[in-house]
N, C-alpha and C positions, 0 to 999 in steps of 0.2 A: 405336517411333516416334521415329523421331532425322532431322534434317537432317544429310544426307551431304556436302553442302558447303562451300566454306570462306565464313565469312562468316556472321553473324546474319539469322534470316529477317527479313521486314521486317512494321512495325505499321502497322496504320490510326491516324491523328491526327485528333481530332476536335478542332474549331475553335468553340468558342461564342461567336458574334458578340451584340454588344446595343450597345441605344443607351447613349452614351457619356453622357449629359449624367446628373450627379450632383444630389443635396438633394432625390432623389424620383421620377425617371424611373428611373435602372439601378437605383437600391434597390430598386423596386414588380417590378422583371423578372428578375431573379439569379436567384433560385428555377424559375423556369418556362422559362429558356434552359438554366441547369445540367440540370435535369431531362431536359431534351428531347435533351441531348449524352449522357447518360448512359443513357438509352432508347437511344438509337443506339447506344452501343457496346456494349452489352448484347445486342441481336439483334444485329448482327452475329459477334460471338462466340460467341454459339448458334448458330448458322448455319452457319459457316463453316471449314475444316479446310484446310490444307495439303494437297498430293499427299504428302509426307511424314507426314501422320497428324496433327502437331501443332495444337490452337487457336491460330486466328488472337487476337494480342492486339492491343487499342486503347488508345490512351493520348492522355488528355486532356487541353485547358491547364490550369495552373493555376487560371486564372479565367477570367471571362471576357473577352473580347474589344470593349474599348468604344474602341480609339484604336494609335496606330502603335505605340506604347511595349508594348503587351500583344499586338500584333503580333510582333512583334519579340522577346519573352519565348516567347512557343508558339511562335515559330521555331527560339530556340535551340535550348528542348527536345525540338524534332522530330527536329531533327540529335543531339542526341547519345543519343535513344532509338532512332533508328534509323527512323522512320519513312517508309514511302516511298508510301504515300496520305492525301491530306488532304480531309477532310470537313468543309464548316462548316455547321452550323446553326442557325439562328433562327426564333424565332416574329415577333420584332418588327425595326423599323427601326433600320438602324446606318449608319453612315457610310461607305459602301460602300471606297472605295479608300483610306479607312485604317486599315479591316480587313480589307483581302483578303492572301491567302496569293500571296506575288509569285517564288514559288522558280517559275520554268519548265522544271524536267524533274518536276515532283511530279504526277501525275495528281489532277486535282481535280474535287470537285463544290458545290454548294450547295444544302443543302435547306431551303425556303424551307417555312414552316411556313404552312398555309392558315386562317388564322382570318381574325377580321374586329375583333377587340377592340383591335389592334394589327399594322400593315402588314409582317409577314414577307414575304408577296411580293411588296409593291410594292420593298422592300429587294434579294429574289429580280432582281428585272426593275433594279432598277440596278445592282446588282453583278455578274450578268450581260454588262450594255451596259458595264460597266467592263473586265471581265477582256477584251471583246471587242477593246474600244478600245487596250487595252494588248497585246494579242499573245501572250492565255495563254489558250491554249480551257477551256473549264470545263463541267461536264453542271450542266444546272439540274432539281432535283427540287422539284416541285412537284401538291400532291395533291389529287385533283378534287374531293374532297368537302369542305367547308367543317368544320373542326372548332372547339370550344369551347377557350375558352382554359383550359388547366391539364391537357388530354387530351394525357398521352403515349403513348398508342395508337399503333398506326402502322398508317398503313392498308395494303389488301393493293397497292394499286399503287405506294406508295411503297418498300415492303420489296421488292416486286420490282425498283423501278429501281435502290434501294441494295446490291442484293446483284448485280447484275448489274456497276453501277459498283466496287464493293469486288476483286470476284473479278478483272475486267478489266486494274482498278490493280495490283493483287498480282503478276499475270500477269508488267505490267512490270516492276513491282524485283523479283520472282524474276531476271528474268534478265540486270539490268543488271550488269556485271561478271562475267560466265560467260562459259564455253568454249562451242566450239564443236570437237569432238577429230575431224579428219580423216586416217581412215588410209588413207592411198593419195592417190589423188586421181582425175581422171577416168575412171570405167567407160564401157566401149563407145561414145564419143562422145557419156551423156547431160547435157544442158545443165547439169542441176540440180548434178550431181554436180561440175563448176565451179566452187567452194566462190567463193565472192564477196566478198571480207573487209569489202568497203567497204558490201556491203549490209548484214551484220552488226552492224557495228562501230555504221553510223550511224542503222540503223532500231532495231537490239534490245539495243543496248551491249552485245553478243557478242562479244567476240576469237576470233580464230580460229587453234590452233594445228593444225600439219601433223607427222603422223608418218612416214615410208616404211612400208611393210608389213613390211620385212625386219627390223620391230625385233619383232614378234611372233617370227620363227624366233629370233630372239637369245634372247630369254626362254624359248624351250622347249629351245633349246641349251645352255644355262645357267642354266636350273635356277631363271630370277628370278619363283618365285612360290610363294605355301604349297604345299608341297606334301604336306601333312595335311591342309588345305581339296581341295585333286587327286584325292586316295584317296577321299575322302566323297564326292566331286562323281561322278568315274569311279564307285562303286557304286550311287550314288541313279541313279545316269543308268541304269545296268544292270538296274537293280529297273522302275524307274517307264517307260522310254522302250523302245518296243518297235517292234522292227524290222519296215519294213513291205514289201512285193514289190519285186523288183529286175528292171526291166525290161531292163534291159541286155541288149544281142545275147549272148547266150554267147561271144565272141569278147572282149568287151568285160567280162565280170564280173573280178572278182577272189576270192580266195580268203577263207578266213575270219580269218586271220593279219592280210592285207591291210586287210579291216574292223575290225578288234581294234583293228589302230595308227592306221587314220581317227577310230575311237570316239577314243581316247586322245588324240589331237590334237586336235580340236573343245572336246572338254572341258576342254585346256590353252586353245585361244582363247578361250573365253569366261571364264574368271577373269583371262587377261594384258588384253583388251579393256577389262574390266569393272575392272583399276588402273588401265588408262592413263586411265580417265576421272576415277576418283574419290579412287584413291590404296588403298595398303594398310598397315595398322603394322606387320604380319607382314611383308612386303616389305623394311619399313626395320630390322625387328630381326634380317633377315638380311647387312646389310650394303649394301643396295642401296637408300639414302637416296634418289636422285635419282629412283629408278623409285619409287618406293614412293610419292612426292608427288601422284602423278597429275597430271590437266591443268584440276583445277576444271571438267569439262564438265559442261554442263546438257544435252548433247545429244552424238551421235558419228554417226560415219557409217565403213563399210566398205567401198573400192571392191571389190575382190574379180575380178568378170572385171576384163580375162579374164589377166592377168598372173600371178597368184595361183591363180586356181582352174585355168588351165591345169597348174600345178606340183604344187600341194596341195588339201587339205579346205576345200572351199566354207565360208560361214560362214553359212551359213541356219540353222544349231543355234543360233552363238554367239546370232546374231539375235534369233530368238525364244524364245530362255531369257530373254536379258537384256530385252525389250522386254513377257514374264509378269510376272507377278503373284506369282511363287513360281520355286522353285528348291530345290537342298537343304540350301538354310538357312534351309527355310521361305517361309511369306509375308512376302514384301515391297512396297515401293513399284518400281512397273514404272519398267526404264531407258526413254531415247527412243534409238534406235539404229537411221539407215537402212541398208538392202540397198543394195548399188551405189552406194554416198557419195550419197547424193540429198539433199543438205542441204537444198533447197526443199522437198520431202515432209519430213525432218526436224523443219524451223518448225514444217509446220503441224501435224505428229504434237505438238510440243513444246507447241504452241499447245491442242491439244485436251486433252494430259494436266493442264496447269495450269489451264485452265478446269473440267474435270468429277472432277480427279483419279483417273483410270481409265488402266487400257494402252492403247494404239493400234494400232490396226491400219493395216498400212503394204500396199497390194496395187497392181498393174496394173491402172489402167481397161483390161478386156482387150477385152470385146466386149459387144457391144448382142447380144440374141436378141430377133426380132419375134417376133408372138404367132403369124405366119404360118410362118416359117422352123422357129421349136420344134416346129409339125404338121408341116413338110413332111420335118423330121429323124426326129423323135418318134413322130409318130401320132395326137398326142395335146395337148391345148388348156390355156392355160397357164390358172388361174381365182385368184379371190381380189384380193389386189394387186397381182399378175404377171401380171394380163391383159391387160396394156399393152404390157409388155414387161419384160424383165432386162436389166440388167448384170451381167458377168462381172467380179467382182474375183478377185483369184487372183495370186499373185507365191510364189516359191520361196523366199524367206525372211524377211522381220520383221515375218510375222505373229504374232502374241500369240496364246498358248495358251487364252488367256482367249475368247477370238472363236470358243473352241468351244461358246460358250452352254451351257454348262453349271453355271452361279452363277444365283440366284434372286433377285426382288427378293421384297417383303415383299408381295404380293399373288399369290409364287409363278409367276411371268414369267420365261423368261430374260431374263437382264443382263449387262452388264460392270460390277463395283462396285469403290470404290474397295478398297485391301486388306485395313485396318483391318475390314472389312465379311463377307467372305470366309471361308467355314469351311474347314477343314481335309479336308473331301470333295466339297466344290465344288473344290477344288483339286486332288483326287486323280482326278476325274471328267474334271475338262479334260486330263489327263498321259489318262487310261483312254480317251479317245476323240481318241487322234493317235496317230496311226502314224509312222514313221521312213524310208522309204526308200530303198533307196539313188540317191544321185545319179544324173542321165542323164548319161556321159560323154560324149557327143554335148555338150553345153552344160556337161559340168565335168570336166574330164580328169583332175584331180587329187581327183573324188570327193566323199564328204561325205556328208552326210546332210540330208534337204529333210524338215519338218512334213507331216503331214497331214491334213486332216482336212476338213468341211463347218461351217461354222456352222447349227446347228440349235437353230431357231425364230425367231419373228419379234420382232426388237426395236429400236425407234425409232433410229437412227444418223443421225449429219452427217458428210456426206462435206465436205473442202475442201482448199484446194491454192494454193499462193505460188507465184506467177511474175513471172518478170522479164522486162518489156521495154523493149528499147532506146529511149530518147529519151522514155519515160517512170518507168519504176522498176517498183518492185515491185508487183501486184494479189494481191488473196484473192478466190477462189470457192467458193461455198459450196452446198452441199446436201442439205439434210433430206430424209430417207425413211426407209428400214425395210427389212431384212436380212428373208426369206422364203425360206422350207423348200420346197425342189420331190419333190414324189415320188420315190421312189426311183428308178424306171425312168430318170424323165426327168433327174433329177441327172447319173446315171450315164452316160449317152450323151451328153450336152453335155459333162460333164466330160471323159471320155475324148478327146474331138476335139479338148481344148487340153494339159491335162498329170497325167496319173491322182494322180503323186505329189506334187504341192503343193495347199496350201488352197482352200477353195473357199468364199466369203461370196457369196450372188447379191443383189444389192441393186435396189432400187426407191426412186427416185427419187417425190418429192410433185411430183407437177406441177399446172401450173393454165389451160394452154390458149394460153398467150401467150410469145412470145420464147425464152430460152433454155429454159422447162421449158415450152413447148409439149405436150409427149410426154416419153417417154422417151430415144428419139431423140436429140432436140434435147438433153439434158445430154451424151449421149455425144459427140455432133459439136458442140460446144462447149467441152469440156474443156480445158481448157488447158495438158495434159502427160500426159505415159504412167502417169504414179503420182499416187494417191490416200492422202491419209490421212484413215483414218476412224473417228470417237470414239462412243463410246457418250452416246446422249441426243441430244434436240434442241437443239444449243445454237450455233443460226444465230445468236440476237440477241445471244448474247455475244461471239464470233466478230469481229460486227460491230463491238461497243462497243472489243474487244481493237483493232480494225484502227485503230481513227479515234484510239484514242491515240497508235498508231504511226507515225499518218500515211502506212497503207498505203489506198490504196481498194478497193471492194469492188467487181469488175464482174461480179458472176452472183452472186445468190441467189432463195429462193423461202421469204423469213420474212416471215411477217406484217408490212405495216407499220407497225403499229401495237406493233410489239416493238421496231423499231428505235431505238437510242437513242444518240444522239451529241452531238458538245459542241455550246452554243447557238449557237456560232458559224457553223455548218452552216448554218443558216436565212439567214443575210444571202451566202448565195454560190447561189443560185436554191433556186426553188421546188421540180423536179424535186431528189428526196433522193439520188438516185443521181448523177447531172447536180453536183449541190452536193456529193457525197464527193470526187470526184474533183477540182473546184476547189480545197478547201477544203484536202484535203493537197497541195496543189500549192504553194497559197500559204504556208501552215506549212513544208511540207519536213518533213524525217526527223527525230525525234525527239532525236535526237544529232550533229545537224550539216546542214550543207548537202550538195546531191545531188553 
């Protein structure tokens, strides 16, 4: 468990606010604000893990917090601990704006402690209208049940909104100062693949560097990578990856020679891919310091067609090696790596692995199947959750092996779990049930090899998706539902009619009768781009908490209202919560700059 990037992960800071005035007030409260910071950071560090496996650490002020001077001390040492969320809490009344945390890129909250023996949330409700009035959004936590003073319990809807705000926080400084690694740059005219720098830069403080593709043949022409990691990689690949029907015209197949030197080159792109993002030492102790550095990405992207794939080996292996769970050096922490440079599916791949810390899966919203159309194909009547209707997800490359449902949770479920979680035949199970392909030259001239497989069984997933448009900026869409197993028969004949040899996840959207999730339907003719990423778990209200730090808005989801949670400053921009997302970041703007 190690962070692969350059840079210290970042801490939660816990801020204990109290009332300032001395000879008997702060004295009677030290004890019972200290405590209630240390209860905080305490669950949250039980709680909480990195996608890299590590304990999230917290680190608290010195003291506490009764005036600007001890303001101004926990500031220092926020900055030189590295801290990039801050959390204050009080049971009692403090002097709101000169103890509030006034850094404006720090995602922040306040948790206003609910008793009645002394005013934490009437402090809550000013320091709130403070950060409002000053132009720093802030989530107020605040917990319905009335507790006793000296209770550092934490109740259960408080721990929810703190871990939701913690996770969402994290989300941002993970990736302020990261890559964004573009190799190539526009596939087949799609938008996303348009790499955007300025959306990057000013919503996610993401830089964005640009590779050509021709530096990957340089590196396999020259030899620039281990290549004793090559030898392992090329055998593990030969044992564990098994070649699956080659559809190809006979006119069109190739030889076995042919496939020998495609195997050999996929598996040289996926370890040259997988430095350009992250860097290799073996790279630099060969002489090749500059390649070796990698590009600090927290994310890549592959255009691939049709330039590339017209000439060479598709990179649907590199894809969905890098974007598992594992590989042959074991389990690890899954890349974020789109197909087709789709940097907007990227985000929100990126988006979902640092909220649940699991792989992603990256597919083609391909087709809606009515429950009518599946009889009129079929024969045969869709039942269960899919009586409404499917979507077809399905895409030829970065999908996650993992999305074979083949890992368990702890009630014996299929899942996708984070790594550290993962055993070694939950691992072997997802390689045992995907097949290998070869490429349709029709769609890849230069070959390759495409995953395959069905996700099987049903397990709660959120689909979502970043888009951009003109004259307003970027939106997230979001949607909770549930991955469902269709009989074999009927897998089998839907599947065939779109592409035998890439993945197949059939998803089911939660609807509720109204607007976008009317039906099933209505997600599909709604969507707002050809690509989907989709995370394991339901994690719409995080999603949502991630967006509104970003000051991205959210126009389609189907999470309980009552899960939603955004900074209080939402509230004074209307009543309608959706109606007020979309003001709210409009008037903030981008989290690192103007539009």
């Amino acid at each position: 468990m190690a962070n692969r990037l350059i840079g210290d992960l970042p801490k939660v800071g816990i801020r204990p606010v109290i009332d300032g005035r001395e000879r008997g007030v702060r004295e009677s409260l030290e004890k019972q604000v200290m405590d209630l910071a240390q209860a905080a950071a305490a669950f949250i560090s039980e709680q909480l893990k990195f996608p890299s496996g590590e304990t999230v650490e917290c680190v608290i002020a010195d003291t506490c917090i009764g005036g600007v001077a001890e303001a101004a001390l926990c500031a220092e040492k926020f900055r030189k601990e590295g801290v990039g969320v801050s959390l204050t809490v009080t049971p009692c009344w403090c002097y709101g704006t000169e103890v509030m945390d006034t850094d404006p890129l720090l995602p922040k909250a306040v948790w206003g402690f609910n008793g009645t023996e002394r005013p934490g949330a009437v402090y809550l409700a000013a320091a709130l209208a403070g950060y409002t009035q000053k132009g720093l959004p802030t989530f107020g936590i605040y917990g319905r049940d009335v507790q006793d003073a000296g209770d550092t319990t934490i109740p259960e809807d408080v721990k929810e909104k703190l871990l939701r705000f913690v996770k969402s926080g994290l989300a941002v400084a993970q990736m302020k100062g990261k890559s964004y690694l573009s190799i190539g740059y526009s596939s087949m005219g799609i938008a996303g693949s348009m790499v955007d720098s300025g959306f990057f830069q000013k919503y996610l403080g993401i830089r964005t560097e640009f590779v050509e593709s021709v530096e990957i043949l340089r590196r396999i022409d020259e030899g620039i990578y281990d290549a004793e990691e090559y030898q392992k990689a090329l055998a593990w690949t030969k044992e564990n990856c098994k070649e699956g029907i080659d559809v190809n015209k006979p006119e069109d197949k190739v030889d076995a020679a042919r496939k020998e030197e495609e195997w050999e080159t996929v598996v040289k792109m996926t370890l040259i891919c997988r430095d350009m993002m992250i860097g290799n030492e073996k790279v630099v102790a060969k002489g090749y310091r500059e390649e070796g550095l990698g590009r600090n990405a927290i994310l890549g992207g592959f255009q691939g067609q049709r330039q590339w794939t017209d000439y060479k080996p598709n990179a649907d292996f590199t894809e969905a090696i890098l974007n598992s769970s594992f590989d042959w050096n074991g389990i690890r922490q899954a890349f974020v790596f789109a197909t087709e440079n789709d940097s907007l599916n990227g985000v929100s791949m990126l988006f979902g692995h640092l909220l649940s810390n699991t792989s992603q899966i990256f597919s083609d919203v391909r087709t809606y199947w009515s429950p009518e159309a599946v009889k009129r194909v079929c024969g045969k009547e869709l039942s269960g959750l899919a009586e409404g209707g499917i979507i077809h997800l399905i895409n030829s490359g970065s999908t996650t092996l993992d999305a074979t449902a083949q890992q368990r949770d702890e009630e014996g479920n299929p899942a996708m779990k984070p790594f550290w979680e993962i055993t070694e035949e939950e691992a072997q199970k997802c390689l045992d049930n995907t097949l290998w392909p070869q490429a349709e030259r029709g769609y890849f001239r230069g070959g390759g090899y495409s995953s395959q497989f069905k996700t099987a069984g049903q397990m709660p997933v959120t689909m979502s998706r970043v888009n951009l448009v003109d004259g307003l900026g970027p939106v997230l869409q979001i949607a909770e539902g549930w991955t469902v197993e269709l009989p074999d028969d009927i897998h089998k004949i839907l599947d065939e009619r779109t592409n035998p040899t890439w993945p197949t996840t059939w998803f089911v959207p939660r609807v509720n009768g109204a607007g976008a999730f009317k039906d099933v339907y209505s997600v599909m003719a709604n969507w707002g781009a050809n690509h989907g990423a989709i995370s394991y778990g339901h994690i719409g209200a995080d999603l949502i908490t991630l967006a509104s730090m970003l000051r991205i808005p959210v126009n389609m989801h189907n999470v309980d209202e009552d899960k939603v949670f955004r900074p209080s400053a939402w509230v004074s921009f209307g009543e309608n919560k959706e109606g007020a997302d979309f003001r709210a970041c409009e008037s903030y703007g981008p989290l690192y700059g103007k539009k």
